[in-house]
C-alpha positions in Angstrom: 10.1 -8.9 1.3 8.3 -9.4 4.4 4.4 -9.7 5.1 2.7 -9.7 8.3 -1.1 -9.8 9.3 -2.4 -8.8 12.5 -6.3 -9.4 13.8 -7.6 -6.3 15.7 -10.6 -5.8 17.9 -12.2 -3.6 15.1 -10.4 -6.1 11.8 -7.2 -6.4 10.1 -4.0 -5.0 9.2 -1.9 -6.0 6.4 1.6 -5.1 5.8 3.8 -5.8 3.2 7.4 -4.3 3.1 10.0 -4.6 0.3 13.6 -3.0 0.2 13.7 -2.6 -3.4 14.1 0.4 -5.4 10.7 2.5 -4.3 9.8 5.8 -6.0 8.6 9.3 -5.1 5.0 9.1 -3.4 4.4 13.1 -4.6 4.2 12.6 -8.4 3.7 9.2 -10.3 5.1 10.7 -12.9 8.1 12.2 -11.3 9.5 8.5 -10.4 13.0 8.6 -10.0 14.4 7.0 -11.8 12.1 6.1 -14.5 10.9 2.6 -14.9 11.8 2.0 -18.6 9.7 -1.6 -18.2 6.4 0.1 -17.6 4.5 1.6 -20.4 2.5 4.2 -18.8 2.1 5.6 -14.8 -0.7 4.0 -13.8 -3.4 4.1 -10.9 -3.2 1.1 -8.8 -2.3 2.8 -6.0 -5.1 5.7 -5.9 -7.6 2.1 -6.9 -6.3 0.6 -3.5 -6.8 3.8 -1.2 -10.1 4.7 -2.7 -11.6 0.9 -2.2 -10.5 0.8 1.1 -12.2 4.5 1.5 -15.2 2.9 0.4 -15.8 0.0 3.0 -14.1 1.9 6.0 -10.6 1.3 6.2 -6.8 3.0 5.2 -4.0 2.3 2.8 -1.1 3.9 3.9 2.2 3.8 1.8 5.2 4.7 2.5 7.9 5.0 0.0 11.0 6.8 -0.9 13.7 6.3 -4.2 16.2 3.1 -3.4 14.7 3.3 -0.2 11.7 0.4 -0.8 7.9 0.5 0.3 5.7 -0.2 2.9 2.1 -0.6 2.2 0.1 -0.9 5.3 -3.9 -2.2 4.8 -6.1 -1.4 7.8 -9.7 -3.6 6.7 -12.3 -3.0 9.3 -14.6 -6.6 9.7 -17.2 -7.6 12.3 -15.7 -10.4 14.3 -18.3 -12.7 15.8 -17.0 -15.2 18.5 -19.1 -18.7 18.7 
């Protein structure tokens, strides 16, 4: 797994990369292959884009089956300098 931040002008960007198994970013519910461990398809993902809607900023993912993820967080923030 690898995490980076990186301060911008205009805020933040978080990044965290895995190489694990991923899944198929069209359809929750079309995961290939199915995760047997999780109970239900949730919404964590949809949660994570619409709160970062709300105060300004992006969640980008980008995923693919046994091809891993990469979830980018752009988080606006004043900045002041002292």
């Amino acid at each position: 797994m690898q995490i980076s931040l990186k301060v911008e002008p205009a805020g933040f960007v978080l990044s965290v990369k895995d190489n694990g198994c991923g899944f198929l970013l069209e359809s929750p519910a079309a995961r290939t292959p199915p995760d047997p461990a999780r109970p239900a398809n949730g919404n964590g993902l949809g949660n994570m884009r619409q709160r970062l809607k709300e105060i300004g900023g992006e969640c980008e993912i980008k995923s693919a089956p046994r091809a891993g993820t990469n979830v980018t967080f752009r988080v606006p923030m004043k900045l002041s300098v002292s």
